[in-house]
N, C-alpha and C positions, 0 to 999 in steps of 0.2 A: 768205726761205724757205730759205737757201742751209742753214741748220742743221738744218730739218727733212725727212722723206723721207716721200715717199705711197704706198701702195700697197694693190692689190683683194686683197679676202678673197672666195674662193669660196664661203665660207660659215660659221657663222660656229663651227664645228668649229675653225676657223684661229686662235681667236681664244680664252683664258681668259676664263671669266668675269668675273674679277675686274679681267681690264685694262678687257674691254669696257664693264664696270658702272661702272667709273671714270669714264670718259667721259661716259656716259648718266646719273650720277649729278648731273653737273654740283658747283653750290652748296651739293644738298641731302646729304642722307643714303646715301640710298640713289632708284634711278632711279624713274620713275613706271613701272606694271608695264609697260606698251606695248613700250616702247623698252630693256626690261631683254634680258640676254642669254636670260632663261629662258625668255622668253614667244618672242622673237623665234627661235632658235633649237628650239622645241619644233615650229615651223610650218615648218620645214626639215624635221628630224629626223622628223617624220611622214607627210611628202609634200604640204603643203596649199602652202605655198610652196614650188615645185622647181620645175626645166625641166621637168619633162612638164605641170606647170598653166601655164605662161608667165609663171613666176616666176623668173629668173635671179639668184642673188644675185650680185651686184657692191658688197659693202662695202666703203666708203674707209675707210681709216686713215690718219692723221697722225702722224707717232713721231717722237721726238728721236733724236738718233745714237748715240745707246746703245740705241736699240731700246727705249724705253719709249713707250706708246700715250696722244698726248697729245689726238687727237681723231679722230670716228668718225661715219659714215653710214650707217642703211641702206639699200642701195641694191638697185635688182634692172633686169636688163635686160630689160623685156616687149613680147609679140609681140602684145597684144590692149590692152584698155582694162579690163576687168573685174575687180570688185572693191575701185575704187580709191574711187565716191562721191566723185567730184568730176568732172563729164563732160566727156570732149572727144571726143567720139563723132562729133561734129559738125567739130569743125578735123579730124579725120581723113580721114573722108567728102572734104570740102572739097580736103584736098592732095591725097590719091588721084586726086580728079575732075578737078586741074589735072598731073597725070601724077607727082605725088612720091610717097614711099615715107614714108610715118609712123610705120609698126614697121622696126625697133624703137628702142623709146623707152626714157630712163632714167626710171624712177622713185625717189625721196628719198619712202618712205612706210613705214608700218606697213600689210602688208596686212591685206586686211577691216577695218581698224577707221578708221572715220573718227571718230578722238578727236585733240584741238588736242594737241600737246605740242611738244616740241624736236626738230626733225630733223637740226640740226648740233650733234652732242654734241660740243662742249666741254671737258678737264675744267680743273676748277676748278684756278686759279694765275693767272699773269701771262702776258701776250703771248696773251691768247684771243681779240684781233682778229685778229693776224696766222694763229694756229692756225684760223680761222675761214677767213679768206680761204685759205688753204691750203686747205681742203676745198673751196671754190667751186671753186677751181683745178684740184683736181683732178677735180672732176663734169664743170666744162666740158671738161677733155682728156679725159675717159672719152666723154663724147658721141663725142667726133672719132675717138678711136681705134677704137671697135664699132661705127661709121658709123651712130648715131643722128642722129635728127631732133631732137632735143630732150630735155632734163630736165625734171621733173615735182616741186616737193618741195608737197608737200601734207600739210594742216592742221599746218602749223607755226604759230611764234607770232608774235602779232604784231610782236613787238620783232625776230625774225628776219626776217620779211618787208619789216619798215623797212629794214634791212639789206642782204638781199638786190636792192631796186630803187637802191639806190645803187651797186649793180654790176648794172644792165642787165636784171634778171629785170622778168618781166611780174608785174602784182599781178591777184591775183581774189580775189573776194568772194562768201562764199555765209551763211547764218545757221542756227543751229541753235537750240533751245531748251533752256537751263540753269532750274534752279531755284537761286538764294543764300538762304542761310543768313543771315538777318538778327541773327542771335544769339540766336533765338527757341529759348523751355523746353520746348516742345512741340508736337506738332500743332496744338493748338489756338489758341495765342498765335499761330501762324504765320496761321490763320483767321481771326483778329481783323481783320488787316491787311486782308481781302478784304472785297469790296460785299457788301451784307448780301444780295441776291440769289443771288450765287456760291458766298458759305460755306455756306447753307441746302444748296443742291446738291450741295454736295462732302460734309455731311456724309451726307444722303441716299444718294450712291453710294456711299460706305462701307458705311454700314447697309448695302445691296442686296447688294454683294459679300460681304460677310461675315457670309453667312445662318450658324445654329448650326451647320450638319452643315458647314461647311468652318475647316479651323483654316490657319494659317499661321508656318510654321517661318522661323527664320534659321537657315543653315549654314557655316558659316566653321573656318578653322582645322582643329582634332580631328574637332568637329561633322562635315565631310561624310563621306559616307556611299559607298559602290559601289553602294547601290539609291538613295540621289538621284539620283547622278552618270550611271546609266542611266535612270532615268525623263528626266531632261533631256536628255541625249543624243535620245531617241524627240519627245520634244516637240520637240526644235531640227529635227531629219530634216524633221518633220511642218511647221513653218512655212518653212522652208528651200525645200522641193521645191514651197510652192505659190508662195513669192513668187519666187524664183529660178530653180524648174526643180532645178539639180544645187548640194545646200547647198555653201559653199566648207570647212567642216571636218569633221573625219572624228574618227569616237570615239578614236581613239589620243592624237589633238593634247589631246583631255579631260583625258583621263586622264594625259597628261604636264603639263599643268600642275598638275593636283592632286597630283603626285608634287613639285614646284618649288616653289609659289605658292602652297599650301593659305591660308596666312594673311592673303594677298592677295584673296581670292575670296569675295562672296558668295553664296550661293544660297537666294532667295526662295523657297520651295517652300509651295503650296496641297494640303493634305491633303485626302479625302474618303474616310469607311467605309473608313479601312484603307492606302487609297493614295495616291499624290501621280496630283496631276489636272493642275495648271499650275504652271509655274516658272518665274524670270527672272533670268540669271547677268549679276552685277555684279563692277566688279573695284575695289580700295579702294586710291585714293593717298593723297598726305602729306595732301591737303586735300580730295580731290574724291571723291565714288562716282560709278565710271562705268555706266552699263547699258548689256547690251551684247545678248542673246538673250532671245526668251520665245517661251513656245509652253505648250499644253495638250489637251489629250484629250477635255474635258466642255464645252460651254458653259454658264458664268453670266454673270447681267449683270453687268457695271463690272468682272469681276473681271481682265481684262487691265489696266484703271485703277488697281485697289489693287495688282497683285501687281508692275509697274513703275513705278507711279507715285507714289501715295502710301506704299505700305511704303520707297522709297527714301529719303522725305522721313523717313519717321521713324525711318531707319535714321541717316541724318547729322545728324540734332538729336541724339541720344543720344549718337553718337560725336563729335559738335562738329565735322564735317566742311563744310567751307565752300560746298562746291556738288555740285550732281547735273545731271551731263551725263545724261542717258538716249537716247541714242545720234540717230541722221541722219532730219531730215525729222519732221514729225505736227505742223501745225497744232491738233491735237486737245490738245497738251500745254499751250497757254496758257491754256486755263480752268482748267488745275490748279495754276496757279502758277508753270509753268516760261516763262519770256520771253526773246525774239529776242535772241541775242548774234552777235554776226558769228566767221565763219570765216576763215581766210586761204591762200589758195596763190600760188605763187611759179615762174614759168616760165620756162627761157630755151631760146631755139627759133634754132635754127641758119640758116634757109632765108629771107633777107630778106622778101620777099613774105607770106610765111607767118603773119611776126612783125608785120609793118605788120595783116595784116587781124585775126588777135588781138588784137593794141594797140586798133583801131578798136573791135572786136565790144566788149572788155574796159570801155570807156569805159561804153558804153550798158548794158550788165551792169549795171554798179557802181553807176551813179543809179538803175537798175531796185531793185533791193536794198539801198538806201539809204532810199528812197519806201516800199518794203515795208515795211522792219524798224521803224521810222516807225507805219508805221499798223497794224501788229500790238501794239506796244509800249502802245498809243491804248486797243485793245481790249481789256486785259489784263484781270483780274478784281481788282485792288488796289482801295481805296476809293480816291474823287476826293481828289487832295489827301494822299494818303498818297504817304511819301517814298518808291521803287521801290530794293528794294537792290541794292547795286551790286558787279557782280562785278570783282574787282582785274584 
């Protein structure tokens, strides 16, 4: 490491887009939008992640001695657990009760969104184990110097997470539900695949959702609009303040992505007489559509179903997009074709004690959620006997 040098960005003002994107961009083209500076920095620059939410940034960099940015984390130092969907509310609780201090803690995450991607950005060349371990390096002496209890890097990938337990991190395990793209021409070849019981029902809930007086818009690109972009806005408030209490984004951080990202962004929008009634904003990578909000104003039946569930599906058969995350948690996704894929996080925790009863809890976690994803995968809706696609 004697040729490279680390150092925290307070934010990520500190940092060109274009070095940070390099980074984040890794192998590919360009970043997946999570982890891009536009998205990341727009949740600064808005107030959603800052010190007065108990979002500190603490971004590492890795640079060669010329000062060019060869590898990047973001990082934030927080005083609470919230926002992160992946809980340790409970190891907290835990040290507290045995007299230790748990905030504050690093977090290695994109906040609010619990999407799998790369949290040790990389960029693409030679020597990206050693540029890699140079960021471990530096997380672990960031704990020590801010007198943390620990780092957190969550929904990273799993190829990182093999990784990181080869230097000492704890591993956890949580599942989410993905739908893949089987290479299927349409919604209905995708149908085909399902028990003849489940297809009947799915097209059934279609039908229901998509009585004649509602139509449903794609918005991407040119397409959005300042009155989709605020009817969503009121729909996200409105689901936000019942599951959450206080939502985590504010209409500014909207509206600066759709100033950055427009091309990146879908927006599912349910019309009725005139207006939009329900919406659900996705964000579109090299290969994945992610769903990330939904909310609406009217009740129909199933139509939370069509307006995140199935419109995503026949959003990525058209675009040949290889899978739809539709975001954290819903049992309720696996009758529609989406099935358990495992999650991964990656912990290293300072306080002996602390790390031994983690270790412990972590074990029984892990067959827990192994037993599950198991018997979830059991119940899916595929025919007997049908091949189950499989996500890379």
């Amino acid at each position: 490491m004697r040729d490279l040098r680390i150092r925290v960005l307070p934010g990520l003002d500190a940092i060109s887009p274009a070095a940070w994107d390099a980074c984040a961009a890794g192998d590919g083209v360009r970043p997946e939008p999570f982890v891009s500076h536009a998205f990341l920095s727009a949740l600064e620059e808005t107030g959603c992640a800052a010190p007065r939410t108990g979002w500190l940034p603490q971004h590492l960099l890795v640079e060669s001695e010329e000062g060019e940015a060869l590898a990047a984390a973001p990082a934030y130092l927080k005083s609470h657990s919230r926002g992160e969907y992946v809980f340790d509310h409970g190891w907290a609780d835990a040290f507290q009760q045995a007299g230790g201090d748990y905030y504050p803690k690093l977090q290695i995450a994109v906040p609010f969104t619990p999407v799998t991607g790369r949290r040790l950005l990389v960029r693409a060349g030679e020597k990206g184990e050693a540029r890699e371990a140079a960021l471990v390096h530096g997380l672990k002496e960031l704990v020590r110097l801010r007198g943390a209890s620990s780092a957190h890097i969550t929904f990273a990938t799993r190829e990182e997470c093999r990784n990181l337990e080869q230097l000492g991190f704890l591993l956890r395990m949580d599942r989410q539900f993905h739908w893949v793209n089987a290479g299927y021409a349409d919604y209905e070849s995708f149908l085909e695949t399902l028990a003849s019981r489940k297809r009947k029902a799915l097209r059934k809930e279609r039908r229901e959702a998509l009585s004649p007086s509602i139509q449903i818009e794609w918005l991407t690109g040119s397409s959005l609009s300042e009155e989709a972009w605020d009817a969503f806005f009121h729909f996200y408030l409105d689901t936000g303040s019942r599951k959450w209490g206080s939502p985590y984004l504010n209409r500014a951080f909207f509206f600066r992505i759709w100033e950055r990202m427009a091309d990146r962004i879908l927006l599912v929008m349910a019309r009725r007489a005139g207006r939009y009634i329900a919406g659900a904003l996705n964000f579109i990578g090299a290969e994945t559509l992610y769903g990330r909000y939904w909310g609406c104003i009217e009740a129909h039946p199933s139509l939370h179903f069509e307006v995140c569930y199935h419109q995503a599906i026949d959003f990525a058969i058209a675009h040949g997009l290889k899978t739809v995350e539709a975001g954290a948690q819903g049992e309720h996704k696996l009758a529609r074709g989406y099935m358990p894929v495992p999650t991964f996080s990656a912990h290293h925790i300072e306080h002996g004690g602390l790390r031994r009863a983690v270790a412990d809890y972590l074990v029984h976690e892990r067959a827990y959620m192994e037993e599950d994803a198991a018997l979830l995968a059991r119940l899916g809706p595929f025919r007997r006997g049908e091949p189950l696609p499989e996500q890379d």
